[in-house]
N, C-alpha and C positions, 0 to 999 in steps of 0.2 A: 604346517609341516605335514609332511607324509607320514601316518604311522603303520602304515603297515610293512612288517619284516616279512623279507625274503628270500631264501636259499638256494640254490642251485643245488645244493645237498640232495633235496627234496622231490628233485626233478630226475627224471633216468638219463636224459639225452644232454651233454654238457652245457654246448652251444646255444639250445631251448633254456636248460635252467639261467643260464646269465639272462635272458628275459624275459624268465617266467611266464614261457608259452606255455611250457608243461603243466605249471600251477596254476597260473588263471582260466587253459581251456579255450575253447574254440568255438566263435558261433558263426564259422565262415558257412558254415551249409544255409543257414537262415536266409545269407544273400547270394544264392544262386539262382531263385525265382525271377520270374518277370516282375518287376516293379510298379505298383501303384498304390495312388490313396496323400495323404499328405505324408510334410516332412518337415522337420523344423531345422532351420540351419542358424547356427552359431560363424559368426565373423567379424574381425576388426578390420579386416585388408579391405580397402579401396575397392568401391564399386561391386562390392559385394551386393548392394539393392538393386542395382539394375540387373547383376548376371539374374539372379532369381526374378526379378519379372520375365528379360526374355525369355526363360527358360518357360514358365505357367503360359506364355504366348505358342510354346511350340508341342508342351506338354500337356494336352487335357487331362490327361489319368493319373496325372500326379500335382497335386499345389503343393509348392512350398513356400513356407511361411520363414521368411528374416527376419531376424531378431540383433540389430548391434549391440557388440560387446565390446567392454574397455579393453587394452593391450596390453602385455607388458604382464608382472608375474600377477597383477588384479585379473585377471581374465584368466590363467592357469589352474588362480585357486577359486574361481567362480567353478568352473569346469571339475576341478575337483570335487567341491564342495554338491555339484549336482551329481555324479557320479553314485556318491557315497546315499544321497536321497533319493536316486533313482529318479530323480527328474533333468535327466539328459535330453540334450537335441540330437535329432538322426543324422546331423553331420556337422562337424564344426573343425576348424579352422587347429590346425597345430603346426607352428614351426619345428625346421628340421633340429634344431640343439635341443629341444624339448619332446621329440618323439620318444627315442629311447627310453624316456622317466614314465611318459606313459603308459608304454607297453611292459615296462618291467614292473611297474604296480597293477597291473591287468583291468586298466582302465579305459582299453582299446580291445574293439573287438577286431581280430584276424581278418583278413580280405584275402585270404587265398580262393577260395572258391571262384571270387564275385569279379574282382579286379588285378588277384596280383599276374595271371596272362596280360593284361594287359601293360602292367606296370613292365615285364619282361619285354615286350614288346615294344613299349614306343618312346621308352625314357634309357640315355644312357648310363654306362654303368658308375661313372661318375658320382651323380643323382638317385640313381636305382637302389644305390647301397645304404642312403641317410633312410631309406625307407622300408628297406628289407633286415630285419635285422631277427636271429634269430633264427634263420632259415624261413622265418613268414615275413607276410606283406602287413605293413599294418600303416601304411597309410601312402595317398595316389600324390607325385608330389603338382602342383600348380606353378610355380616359378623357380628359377634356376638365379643367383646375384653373382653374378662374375665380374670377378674386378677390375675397374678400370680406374685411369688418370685422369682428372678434369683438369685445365689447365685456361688460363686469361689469354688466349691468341694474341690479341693487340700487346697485355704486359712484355711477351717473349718476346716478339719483333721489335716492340719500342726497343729493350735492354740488349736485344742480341743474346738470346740465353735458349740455349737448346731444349728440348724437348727431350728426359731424361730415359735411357733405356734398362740402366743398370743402376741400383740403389746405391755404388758408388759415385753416378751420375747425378742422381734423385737430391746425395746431400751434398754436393757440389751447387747443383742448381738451386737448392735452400738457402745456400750461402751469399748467392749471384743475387734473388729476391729482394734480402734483408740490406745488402750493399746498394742496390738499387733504388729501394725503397724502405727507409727503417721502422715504413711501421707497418709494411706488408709480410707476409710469411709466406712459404709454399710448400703451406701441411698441416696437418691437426693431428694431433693425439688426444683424444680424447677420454676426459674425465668420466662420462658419468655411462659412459658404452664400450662392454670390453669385446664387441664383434669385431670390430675391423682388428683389433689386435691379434685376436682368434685366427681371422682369415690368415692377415700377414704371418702367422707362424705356419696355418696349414700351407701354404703357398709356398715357404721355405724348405716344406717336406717335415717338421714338425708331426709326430703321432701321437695327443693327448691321452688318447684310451684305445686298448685295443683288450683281447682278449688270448688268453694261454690255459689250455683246460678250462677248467672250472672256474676260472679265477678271471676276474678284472685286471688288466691292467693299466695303472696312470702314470704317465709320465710327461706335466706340466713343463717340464724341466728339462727337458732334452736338448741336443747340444743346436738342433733350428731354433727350438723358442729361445734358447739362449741369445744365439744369434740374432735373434730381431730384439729381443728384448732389448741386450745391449744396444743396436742400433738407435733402436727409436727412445730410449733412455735418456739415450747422448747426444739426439737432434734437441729433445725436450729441454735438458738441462743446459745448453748451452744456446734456449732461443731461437734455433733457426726454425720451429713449427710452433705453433701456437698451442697452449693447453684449453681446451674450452669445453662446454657442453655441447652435444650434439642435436642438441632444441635448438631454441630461438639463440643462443649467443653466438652458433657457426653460423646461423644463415645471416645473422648481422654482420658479423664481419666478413662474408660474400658482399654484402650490398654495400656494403663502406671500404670496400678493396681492400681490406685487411687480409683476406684469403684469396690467394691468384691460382694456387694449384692445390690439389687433393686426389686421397685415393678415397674413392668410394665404388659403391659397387653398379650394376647397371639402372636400378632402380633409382639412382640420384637425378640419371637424365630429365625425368619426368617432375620431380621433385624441386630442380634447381629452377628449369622453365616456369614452374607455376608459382614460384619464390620470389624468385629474383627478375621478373619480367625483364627489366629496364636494361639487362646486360643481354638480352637478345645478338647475336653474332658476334661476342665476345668471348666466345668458350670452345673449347675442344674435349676431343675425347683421342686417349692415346692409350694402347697395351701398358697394362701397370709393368712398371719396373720389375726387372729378374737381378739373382745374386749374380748370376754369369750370363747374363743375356740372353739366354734359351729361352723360350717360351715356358711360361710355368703362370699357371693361377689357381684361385679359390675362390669361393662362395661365401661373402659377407651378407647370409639373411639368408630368404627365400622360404614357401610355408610349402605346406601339404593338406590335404583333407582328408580325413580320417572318419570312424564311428562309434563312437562311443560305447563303453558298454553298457548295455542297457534299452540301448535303441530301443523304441516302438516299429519302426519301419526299415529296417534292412536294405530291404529289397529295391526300394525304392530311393532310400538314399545310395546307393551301389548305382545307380541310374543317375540321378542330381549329379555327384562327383563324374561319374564318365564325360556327364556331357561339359563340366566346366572347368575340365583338365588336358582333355583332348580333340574336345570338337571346336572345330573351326570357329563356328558362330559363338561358341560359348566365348572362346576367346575374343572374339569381337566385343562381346558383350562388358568384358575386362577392361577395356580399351576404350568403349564408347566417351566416355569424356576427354578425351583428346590430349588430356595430359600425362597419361600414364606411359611409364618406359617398361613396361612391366616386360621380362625375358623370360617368356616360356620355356618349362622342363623340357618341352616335347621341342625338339628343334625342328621338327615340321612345319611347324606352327609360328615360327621367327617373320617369313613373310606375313601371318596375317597382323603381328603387332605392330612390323616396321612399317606398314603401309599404312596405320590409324594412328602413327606420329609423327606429329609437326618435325618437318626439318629444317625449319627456319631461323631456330633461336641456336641451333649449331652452325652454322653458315649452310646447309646444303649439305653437311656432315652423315654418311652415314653409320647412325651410331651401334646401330645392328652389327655393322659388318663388324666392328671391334669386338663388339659382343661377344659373339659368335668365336673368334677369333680366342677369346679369353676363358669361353665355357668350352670350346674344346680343349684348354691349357689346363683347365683343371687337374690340379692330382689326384687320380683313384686311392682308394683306400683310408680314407676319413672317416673316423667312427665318434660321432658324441657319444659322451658320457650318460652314465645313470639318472646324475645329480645332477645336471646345469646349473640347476637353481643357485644351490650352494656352490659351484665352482663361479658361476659370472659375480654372485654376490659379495663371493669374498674377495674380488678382483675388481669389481666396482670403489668397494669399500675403502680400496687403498690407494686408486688411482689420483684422488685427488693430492695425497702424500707426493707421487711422482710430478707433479708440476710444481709443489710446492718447495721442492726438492730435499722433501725430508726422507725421501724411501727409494732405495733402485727399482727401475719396472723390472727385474729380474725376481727380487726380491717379495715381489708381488706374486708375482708364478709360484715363488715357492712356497708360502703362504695357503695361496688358494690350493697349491695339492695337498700339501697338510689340511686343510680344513676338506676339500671335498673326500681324499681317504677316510678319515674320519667318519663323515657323515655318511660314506657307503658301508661302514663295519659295521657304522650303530645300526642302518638298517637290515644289515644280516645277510649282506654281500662278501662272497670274498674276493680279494684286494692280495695280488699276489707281490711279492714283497721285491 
């Protein structure tokens, strides 16, 4: 656990102290040099070996040196745990729900100098906001995960069952599945991952955290998360979606047709292809369902890279990030294994991913263009929290109660606010009431 307490008290500038820019300090001047020399980078995401060789193939004045990390809150507190010994890497790897926590324990150094023109520059504001927080940049983002609908082409046509637009549509068509097939479903709620539940509440227009003055504010419980809550509570509890883990027991019931539709995010594309081979031109991809039809999405995932505090090398890690966030080849480089659906932050850069992925195991689908279609639906205005840790934790913790049908997923929400208020007053945040 994090022990260091932090005040906003302590800070002159409000906005700075809920991130403790004012108290941790600034070493963005460090990386406004020209970059060279080595760099060490930290990463779990896919094809992280290769972007850093081609990069040392284009870069002489700089080697960097990869280093794989585990995922998940093991890698958080590895990263932690170097921070506090001062043997950090010069760039490593932070998702967007987990930026916040590092910048508010001043565990990141500032990128105003080095990268955040560029962060204004070529990502929108969408995206630009999971990384700006504080009035600083503190970290470049690398992928954008817009939601989309996967669905069994062949199941729908055999059954005659629409392609759903609206979540009153979505459990209609749960319904249409289950009567088609009683041991197929078309949906997953899942046990042991509370992101896609996260996104579907941001999608509803849901505000977890935001801020007033000085002060934090959470609100897990607001009348969207409600709304989805209840919904997806009530697909669960009465079986029309499957309860399962989001490892190996979802992509089993893909390959055993237990699972015909789901929402995931643009990152499944690549995921399901190199999974599930055998269902090649059996799958689609369709704009995730709206409460009223209107275009509307969210972002289930997507990381950013960042600098640690403590870097040896700034300067040149400000240079690594440029090039494997923005440039072209870098993104190539992301790509080069032929399985990745990875959606670039920078929508510039949509053509160089779509064209390094197979369109065959969609029918000829372009799943870009949904993509695209679903990152621009995005709602602005999504702030993670301090704590993720403690909020997904305590919301992990109880999901499996909601398939078992000992606990509302509502009930859950309110839980996990209780417990993550909590853990932001112990550590010396204020939480405005």
């Amino acid at each position: 656990m994090f022990r260091r307490r932090l005040t906003a008290l302590v800070c002159s500038v409000a906005a700075i102290g809920l991130l403790a820019t004012g108290c941790g300090g600034s070493d963005s001047g460090t990386t406004a040099e020209k970059g060279t020399g080595e760099v060490t980078f930290w990463s779990f995401v896919k094809g992280s070996d290769e972007v850093a060789k081609a990069f040392n193939r284009t870069h002489p004045d700089i080697k960097v040196t990869f280093e794989a990390v585990p995922s998940g809150q093991e890698y958080y507190s590895k990263l932690t745990n170097a921070v506090k010994a001062g043997t950090v890497p010069d760039v490593a790897v932070v998702e967007y729900p987990q930026l916040p926590e590092f910048a508010t324990q001043g565990k990141l150094e500032t990128l105003d100098a080095s990268l955040g023109p560029l962060v204004k520059d070529k990502f929108p504001e969408s995206v630009r906001q999971l990384v700006e927080l504080g009035g600083q940049t503190w970290g470049v983002p690398r992928d954008a995960a817009p939601l989309m609908l996967y669905y069994r082409n062949d199941f729908f046509k055999d059954h005659r069952i629409s392609v759903p637009k609206t979540w009153d549509e979505y459990r209609n068509m749960t319904g249409q599945v289950r009567k088609a097939d009683p041991k197929a479903r078309g949906g997953v709620l899942y046990t042991d991952n509370p992101g896609l539940l996260t996104a579907l509440a941001w999608q509803a227009g849901s505000q977890w955290f935001g801020t007033e003055k000085d002060s934090w504010k959470v609100s897990l419980t607001d009348a969207p998360a409600k709304k989805v809550a209840d919904y997806w509570g009530d697909l669960a509890r009465k079986d029309l979606v499957s309860s399962l883990s989001s490892l190996d027991p979802f992509w089993t019931s893909v390959q055993q047709n237990r699972t015909v539709a789901y929402v995931c995010a643009s990152w499944c594309a690549g995921g399901q292809a190199a999974t599930v081979a055998d269902q090649k031109g059996k799958w689609s991809v369709a704009p995730v369902p709206t409460w009223d039809g209107k275009p509307a999405s969210a972002m289930y995932g997507g990381s950013s890279f960042a600098i640690p505090k403590g870097a040896r090398n700034s300067a040149a890690a400000a240079e690594f990030i440029k090039w494997i966030t923005t440039d072209p080849e870098g993104m190539k480089a992301w790509v080069s294994s032929g399985t990745s659906s990875m959606f670039p932050a920078d929508p510039s850069l949509v053509p160089v991913t779509k064209a390094a992925f197979p369109t065959d195991y969609y029918g000829g689908q372009d799943v870009y263009a949904v993509g695209s279609e679903s990152y621009a639906a995005v709602r602005p205005g999504w702030t993670w929290g301090p704590v993720m840790g403690t909020t997904n934790t305590a919301i992990v913790d109880q999901l499996p109660k909601v398939a078992q049908g000992k606990a509302r997923l509502f009930d859950v929400l309110t839980n996990a606010q209780k417990a993550t208020v909590k853990d932001m007053e112990r550590r010396g945040m204020q939480v405005a009431p």
